[in-house]
C-alpha positions in Angstrom: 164.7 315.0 109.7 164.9 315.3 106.1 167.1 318.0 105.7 169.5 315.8 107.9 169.0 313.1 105.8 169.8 315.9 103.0 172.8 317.2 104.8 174.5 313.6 105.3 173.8 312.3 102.0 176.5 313.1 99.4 174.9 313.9 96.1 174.0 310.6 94.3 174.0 309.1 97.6 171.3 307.1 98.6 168.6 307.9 101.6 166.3 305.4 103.4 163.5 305.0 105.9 161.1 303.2 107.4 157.7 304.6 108.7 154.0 304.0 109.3 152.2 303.7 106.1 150.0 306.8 106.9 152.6 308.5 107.1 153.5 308.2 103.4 152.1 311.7 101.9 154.5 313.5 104.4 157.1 311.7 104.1 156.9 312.5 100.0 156.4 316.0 100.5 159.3 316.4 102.9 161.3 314.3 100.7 160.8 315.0 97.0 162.2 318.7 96.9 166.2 317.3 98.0 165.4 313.4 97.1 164.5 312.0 93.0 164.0 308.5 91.9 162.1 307.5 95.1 160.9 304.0 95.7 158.2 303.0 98.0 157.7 299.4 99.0 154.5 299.1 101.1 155.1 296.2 103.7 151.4 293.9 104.6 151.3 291.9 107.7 148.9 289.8 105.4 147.7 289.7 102.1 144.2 290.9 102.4 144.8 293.7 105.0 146.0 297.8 104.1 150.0 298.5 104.6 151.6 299.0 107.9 154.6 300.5 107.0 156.6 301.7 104.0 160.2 301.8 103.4 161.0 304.8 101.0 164.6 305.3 99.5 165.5 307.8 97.3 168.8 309.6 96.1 170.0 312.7 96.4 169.6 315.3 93.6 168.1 312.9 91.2 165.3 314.0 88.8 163.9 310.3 88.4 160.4 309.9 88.8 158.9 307.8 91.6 158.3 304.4 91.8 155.7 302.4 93.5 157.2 298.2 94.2 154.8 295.2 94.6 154.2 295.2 98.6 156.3 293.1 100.7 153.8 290.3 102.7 155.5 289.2 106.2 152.7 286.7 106.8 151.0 284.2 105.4 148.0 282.0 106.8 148.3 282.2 110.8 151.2 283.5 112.5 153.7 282.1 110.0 156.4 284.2 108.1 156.1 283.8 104.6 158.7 282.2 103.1 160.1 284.8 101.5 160.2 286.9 105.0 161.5 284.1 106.6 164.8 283.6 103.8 165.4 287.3 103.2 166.0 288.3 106.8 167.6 284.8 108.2 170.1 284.9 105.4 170.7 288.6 105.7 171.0 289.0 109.2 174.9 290.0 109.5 174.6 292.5 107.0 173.7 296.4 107.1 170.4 297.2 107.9 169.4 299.3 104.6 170.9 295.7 103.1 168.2 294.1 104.7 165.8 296.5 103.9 166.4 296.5 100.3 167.6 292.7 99.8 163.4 292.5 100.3 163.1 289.9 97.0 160.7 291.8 95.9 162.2 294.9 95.8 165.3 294.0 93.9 164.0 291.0 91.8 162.4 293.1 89.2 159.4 293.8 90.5 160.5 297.3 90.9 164.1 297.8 89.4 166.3 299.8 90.7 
């Protein structure tokens, strides 16, 4: 899959997924020799608890180093969204889905800059 990802990527293009947090080390190995300037945002189903999954974007032929974001919690005391899941997704919903993806506020609000 990565060397699809490779293959329909121009150069300077960017690349995205989404995939079980355990999953992380092979998704950097498989990803690091064609993709640079990779950013991992870990997303929590609650605070307290490990990642579930982790969206990883990089771009094609950079030499950038890697970047780890502040995690992305979906829910807060209960079964409630946070806030923040609850307003990124709603008022994202017509768009792309790697828009919605990296809208995530704390991806893009500085917490790990693009």
């Amino acid at each position: 899959w990565a060397r699809f990802m490779a293959r329909m990527v121009r150069p300077g293009g960017r690349a995205t997924l989404i995939h079980k947090a355990e999953a992380l080390a092979r998704i950097l190995d498989v990803m690091s020799p064609r993709f640079g300037a990779l950013r991992i945002l870990p997303i929590y189903a609650r605070n307290a608890d490990c990642a579930i999954r982790v969206i990883v974007e990089g771009i094609k032929g950079s030499r950038a180093p890697l970047q780890v974001c502040t995690g992305f919690v979906l829910h807060g005391e209960g079964q409630e969204f946070t806030p923040a899941a609850t307003v990124d997704v709603a008022k994202r919903a017509l768009s792309r889905p790697a828009d919605i993806i990296f809208s995530i506020s704390s991806f893009q609000d500085g917490m790990c800059p693009a």
